[in-house]
N, C-alpha and C positions, 0 to 999 in steps of 0.2 A: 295739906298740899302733897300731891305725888312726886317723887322722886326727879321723874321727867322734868315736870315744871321747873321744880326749885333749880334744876342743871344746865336748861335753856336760857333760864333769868341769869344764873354766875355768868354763863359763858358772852350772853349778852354784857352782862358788864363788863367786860374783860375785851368788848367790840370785835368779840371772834365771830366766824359764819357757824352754824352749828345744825346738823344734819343728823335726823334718825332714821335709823336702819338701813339709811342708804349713803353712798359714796356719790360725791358733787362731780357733773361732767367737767367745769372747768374751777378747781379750787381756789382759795387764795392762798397765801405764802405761809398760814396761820390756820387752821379749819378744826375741828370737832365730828367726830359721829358717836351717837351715843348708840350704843344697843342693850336692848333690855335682855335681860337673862332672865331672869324668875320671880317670879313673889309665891314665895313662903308662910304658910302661918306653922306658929311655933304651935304646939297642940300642949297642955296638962291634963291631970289625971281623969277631969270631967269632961275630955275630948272635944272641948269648945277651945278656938282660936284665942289664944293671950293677947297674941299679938301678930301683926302681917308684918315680913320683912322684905326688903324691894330691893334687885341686886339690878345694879346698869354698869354694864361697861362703857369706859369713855378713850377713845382713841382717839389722840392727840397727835395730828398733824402737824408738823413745821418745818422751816426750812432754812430756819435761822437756830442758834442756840435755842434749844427747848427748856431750859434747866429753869433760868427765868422762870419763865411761865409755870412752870409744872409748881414752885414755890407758892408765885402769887394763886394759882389753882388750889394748891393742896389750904392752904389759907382761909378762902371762902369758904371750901367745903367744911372746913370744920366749923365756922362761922355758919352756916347755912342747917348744923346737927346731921350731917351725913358723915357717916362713918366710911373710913380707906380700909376696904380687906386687904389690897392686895395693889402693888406698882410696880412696872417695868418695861425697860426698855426694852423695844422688840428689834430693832433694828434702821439701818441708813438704805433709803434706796435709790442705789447712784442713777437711774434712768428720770425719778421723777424726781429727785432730787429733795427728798422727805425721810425728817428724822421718825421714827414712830414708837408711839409712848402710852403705854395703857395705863388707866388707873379706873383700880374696881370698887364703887362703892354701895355704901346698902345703906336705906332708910327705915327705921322700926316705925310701926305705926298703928294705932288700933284699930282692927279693924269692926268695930261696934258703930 
């Protein structure tokens, strides 16, 4: 299963709206964008692919305490075998009224 998938299905369980590569005209109080960053194949000495690794950032919208979520979030994910590079918080934005919270993950996977 690609990375995307497995991220669509958490967030579905989680009864978030969830949007890739783009930002929703009118959001809910709760939403998701995923954006894919890269896939990677890790290369050895026979210069044949080991393994494809799949980086998505996930931008996490809210407008209520994030912290919650970001728990039950990081939970699945690892329940789901996606690995967390990298989390943080980017900031409050008093106009739309949205905390914003990224968390970077990556998926290894063979690509044979």
């Amino acid at each position: 299963m690609e990375c995307l998938e497995i991220l669509v299905s958490v967030f579905r369980r989680l009864g978030m709206e969830v949007f890739t590569g783009t930002w929703p005209a009118l959001p809910a109080s709760d939403y998701v964008v995923l954006l894919p960053l890269v896939d990677v194949y890790d290369l050895h000495a026979d210069n044949q692919p080991g393994v494809e690794i799949q980086y998505v950032r996930v931008n996490l919208f809210s407008q209520e305490n994030y912290l919650p979520l970001v728990y039950r979030l990081l939970a699945l994910l690892r329940q789901n075998d996606l690995t967390v590079s990298e989390r943080r918080y980017i900031g409050h934005d008093p106009e739309a009224g949205y905390h914003h919270y990224v968390v970077e993950v990556a998926l290894t996977t063979d690509p044979h």
